[in-house]
C-alpha positions as CSV (number, residue, x, y, z in Angstrom):
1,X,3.6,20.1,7.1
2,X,5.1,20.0,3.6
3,X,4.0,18.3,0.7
4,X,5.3,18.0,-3.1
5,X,5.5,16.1,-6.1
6,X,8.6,14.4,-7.0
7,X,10.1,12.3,-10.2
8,X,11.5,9.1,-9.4
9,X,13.3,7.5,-12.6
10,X,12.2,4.0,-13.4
11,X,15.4,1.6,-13.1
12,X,14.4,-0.3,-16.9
13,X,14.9,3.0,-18.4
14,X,11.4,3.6,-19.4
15,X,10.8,7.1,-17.8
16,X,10.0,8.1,-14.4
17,X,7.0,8.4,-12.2
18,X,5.3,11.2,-10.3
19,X,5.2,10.5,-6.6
20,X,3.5,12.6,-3.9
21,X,6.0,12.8,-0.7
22,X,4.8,14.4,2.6
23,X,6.1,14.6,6.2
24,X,8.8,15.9,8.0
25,X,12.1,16.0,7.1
26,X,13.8,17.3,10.6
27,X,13.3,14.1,11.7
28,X,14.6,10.6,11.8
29,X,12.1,8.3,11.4
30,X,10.9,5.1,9.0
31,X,9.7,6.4,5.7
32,X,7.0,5.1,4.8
33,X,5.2,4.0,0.9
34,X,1.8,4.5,0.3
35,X,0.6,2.2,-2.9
36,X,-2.8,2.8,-4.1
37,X,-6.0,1.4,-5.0
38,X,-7.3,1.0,-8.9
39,X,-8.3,5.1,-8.3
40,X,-4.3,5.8,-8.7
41,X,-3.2,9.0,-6.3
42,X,-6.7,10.4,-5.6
43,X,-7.6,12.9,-2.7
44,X,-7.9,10.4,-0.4
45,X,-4.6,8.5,-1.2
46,X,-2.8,11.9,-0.2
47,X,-5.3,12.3,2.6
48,X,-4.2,9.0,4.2
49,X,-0.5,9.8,3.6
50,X,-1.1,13.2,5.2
51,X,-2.9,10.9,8.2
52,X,0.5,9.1,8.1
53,X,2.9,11.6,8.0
54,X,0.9,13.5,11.2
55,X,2.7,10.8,13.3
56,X,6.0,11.4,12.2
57,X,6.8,9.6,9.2
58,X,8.4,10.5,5.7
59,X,5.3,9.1,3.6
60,X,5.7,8.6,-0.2
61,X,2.7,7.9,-2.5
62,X,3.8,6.9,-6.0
63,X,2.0,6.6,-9.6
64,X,1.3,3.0,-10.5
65,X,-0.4,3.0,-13.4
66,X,2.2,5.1,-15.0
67,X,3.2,3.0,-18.0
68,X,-0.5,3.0,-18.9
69,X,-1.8,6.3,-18.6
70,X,0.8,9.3,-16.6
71,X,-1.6,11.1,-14.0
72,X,-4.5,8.4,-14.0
73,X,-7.2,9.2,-11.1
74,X,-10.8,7.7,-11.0
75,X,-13.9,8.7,-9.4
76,X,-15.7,5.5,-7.7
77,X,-18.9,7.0,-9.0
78,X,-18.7,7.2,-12.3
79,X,-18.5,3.4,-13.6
80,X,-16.8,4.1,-16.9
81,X,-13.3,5.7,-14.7
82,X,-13.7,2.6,-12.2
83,X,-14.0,0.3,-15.2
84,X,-10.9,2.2,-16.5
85,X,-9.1,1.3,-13.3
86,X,-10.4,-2.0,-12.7
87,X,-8.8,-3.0,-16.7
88,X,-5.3,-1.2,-15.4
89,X,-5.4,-3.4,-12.4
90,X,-5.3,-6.3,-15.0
91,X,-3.0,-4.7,-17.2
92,X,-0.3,-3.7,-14.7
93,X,2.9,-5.3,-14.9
94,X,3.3,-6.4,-11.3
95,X,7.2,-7.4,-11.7
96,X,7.9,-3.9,-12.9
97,X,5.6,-2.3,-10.2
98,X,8.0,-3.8,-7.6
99,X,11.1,-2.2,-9.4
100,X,9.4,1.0,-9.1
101,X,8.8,0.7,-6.0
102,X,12.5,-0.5,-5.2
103,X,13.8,2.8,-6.9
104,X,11.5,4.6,-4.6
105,X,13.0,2.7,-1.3
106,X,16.3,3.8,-2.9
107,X,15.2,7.4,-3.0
108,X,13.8,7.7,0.1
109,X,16.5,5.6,2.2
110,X,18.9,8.5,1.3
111,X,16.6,11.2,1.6
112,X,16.2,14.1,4.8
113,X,13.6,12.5,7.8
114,X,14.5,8.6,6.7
115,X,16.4,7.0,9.7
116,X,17.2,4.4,6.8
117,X,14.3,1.8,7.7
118,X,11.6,1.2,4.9
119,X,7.7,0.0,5.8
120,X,5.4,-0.4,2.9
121,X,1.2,-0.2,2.8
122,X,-0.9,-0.2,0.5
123,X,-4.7,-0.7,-0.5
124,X,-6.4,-3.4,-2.6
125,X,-4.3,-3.4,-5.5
126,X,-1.7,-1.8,-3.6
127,X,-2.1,-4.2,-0.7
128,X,-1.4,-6.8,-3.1
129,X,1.8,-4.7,-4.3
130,X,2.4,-4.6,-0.6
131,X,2.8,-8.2,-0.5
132,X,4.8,-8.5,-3.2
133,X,7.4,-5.6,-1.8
134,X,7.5,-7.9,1.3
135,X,8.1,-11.4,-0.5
136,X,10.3,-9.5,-2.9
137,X,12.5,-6.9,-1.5
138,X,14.2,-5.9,1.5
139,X,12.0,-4.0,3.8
140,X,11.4,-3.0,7.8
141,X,7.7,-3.7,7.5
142,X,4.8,-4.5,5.1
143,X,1.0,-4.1,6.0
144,X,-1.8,-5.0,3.6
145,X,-5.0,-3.4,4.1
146,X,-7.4,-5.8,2.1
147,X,-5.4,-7.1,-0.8
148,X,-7.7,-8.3,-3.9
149,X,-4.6,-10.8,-5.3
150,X,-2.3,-12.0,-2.6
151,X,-3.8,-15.3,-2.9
152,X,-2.4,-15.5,-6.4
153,X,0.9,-14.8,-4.9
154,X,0.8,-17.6,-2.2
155,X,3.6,-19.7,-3.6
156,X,5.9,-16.6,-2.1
157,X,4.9,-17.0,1.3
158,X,8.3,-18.5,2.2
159,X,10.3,-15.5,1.1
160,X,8.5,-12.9,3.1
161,X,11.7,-11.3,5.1
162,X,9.7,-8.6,7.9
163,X,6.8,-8.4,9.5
164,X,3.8,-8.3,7.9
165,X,-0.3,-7.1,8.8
166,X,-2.8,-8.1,7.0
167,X,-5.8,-6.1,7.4
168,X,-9.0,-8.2,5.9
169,X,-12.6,-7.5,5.6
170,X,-14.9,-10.5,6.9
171,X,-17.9,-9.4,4.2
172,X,-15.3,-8.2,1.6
173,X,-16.7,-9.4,-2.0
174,X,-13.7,-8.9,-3.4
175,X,-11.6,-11.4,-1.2
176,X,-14.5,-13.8,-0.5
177,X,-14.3,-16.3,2.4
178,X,-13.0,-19.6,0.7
179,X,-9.9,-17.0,-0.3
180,X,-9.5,-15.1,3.0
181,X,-9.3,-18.6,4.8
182,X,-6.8,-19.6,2.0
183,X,-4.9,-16.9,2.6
184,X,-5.0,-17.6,6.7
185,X,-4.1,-21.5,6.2
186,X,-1.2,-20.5,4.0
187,X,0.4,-18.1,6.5
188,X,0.2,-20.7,9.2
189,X,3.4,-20.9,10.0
190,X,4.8,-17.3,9.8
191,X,5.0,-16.3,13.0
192,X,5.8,-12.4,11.5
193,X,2.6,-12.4,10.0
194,X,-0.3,-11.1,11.9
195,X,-3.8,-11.4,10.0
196,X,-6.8,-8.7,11.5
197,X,-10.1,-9.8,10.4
198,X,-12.9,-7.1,10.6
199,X,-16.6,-7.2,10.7
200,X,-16.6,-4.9,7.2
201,X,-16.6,-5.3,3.6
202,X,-14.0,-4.1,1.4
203,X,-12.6,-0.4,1.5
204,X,-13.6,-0.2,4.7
205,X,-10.8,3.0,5.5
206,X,-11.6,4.6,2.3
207,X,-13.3,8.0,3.8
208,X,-14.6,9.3,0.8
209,X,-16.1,5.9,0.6
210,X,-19.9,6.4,2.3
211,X,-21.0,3.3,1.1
212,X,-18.1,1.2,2.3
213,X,-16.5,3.3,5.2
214,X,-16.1,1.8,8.6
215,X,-14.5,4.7,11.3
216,X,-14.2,2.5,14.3
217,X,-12.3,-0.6,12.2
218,X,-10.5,1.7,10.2
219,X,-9.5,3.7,13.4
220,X,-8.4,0.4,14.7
221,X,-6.7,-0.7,11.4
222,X,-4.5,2.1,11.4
223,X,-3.9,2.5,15.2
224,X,-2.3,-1.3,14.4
225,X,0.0,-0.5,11.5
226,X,1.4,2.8,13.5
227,X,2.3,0.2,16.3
228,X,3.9,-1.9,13.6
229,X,5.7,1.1,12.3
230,X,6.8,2.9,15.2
231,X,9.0,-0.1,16.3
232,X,11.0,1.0,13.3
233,X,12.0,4.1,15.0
């Protein structure tokens, strides 16, 4: 299976953004983007789209944290890089992530493998990005694996225009309980929403993650959003 990095140019004129793209192009299938956590593309972001792209789909992981700092990875062991990420996370321009991702959906819609549908996924701050491309944009499928923000984002529950997963930690310190059940209570009345709890903290798919990896619930986790997903085909 082949991978590469490609430039996608930024719709405010600003520059472009490196995006790792993997999965087959001879077939036609939902493409799928990959937003990641406060770590930008590490290993293990293009490890899980590789996981992705095994079942068929066009996967596309972009930069987020372009603006701020081209190529920006961070090792969760070293606390000055996580720091760095967790200050990026704050300083992102959200509005202007969800353009980026739009000219990516643009790219990808007309590119070889896409049978023109568009899911989304994404990871703790790309979870929350998730959300937003959901609320925001117009897209097959969202799933959010363990958003830290999308209760800041609740006031856009109305506009959310495909089916949506939310995958959610039930010991995650990062989304703590009086905000997961916020989150539930406020999606009440989507019936295209689908909230997973888990008995696991945060990051539990992360697999470079000893400290916080789950296998069986993140098995599970992703068995669910492929099920999501392949109704796209």
């Amino acid at each position: 299976m082949a991978s590469q990095t490609i430039s996608i140019a930024a719709t405010d004129g600003s520059g472009s953004f490196e995006t790792y793209l993997t999965g087959p192009t001879n077939a036609q299938a939902p493409a799928i983007l990959l937003l990641h956590e406060i770590y930008g593309v590490t290993d293990w972001v293009t490890e899980t789209a590789d996981l992705f792209a095994e079942h068929g789909y066009r996967v596309a992981a972009p930069e987020i944290f372009w603006r701020l700092e081209p190529g920006f990875t961070a090792d969760h062991r070293d606390p000055r890089s996580r720091d760095k990420g967790l200050g990026y996370r704050g300083m992102v321009d959200r509005d202007k992530a969800v353009d980026d991702i739009s000219a990516l959906i643009a790219h990808l819609k007309s590119a070889p493998g896409c049978n023109g549908k568009i899911a989304v996924t994404g990871f703790c701050m790309g979870g929350t990005l998730t959300y937003l491309a959901a609320t925001r944009l117009k897209i097959d499928a969202a799933v959010a694996y363990y958003g830290t923000q999308i209760h800041e984002h609740l006031d856009e529950v109305s506009n959310i225009s495909c089916p949506m997963v939310l995958h959610m930690g039930d010991k995650d310190d990062h989304v703590p309980e009086e905000l997961a059940i916020k989150i539930r209570d406020a999606h009440a009345g989507q019936p295209d929403v689908t909230i997973h709890r888990y008995d696991a903290g945060h990051a539990f798919c992360n697999t470079h993650r000893n400290d916080h990896y789950q296998k069986e619930h993140s098995d599970l986790a992703h068995a669910r959003t492929c099920e999501l997903f392949d109704q796209l085909r």
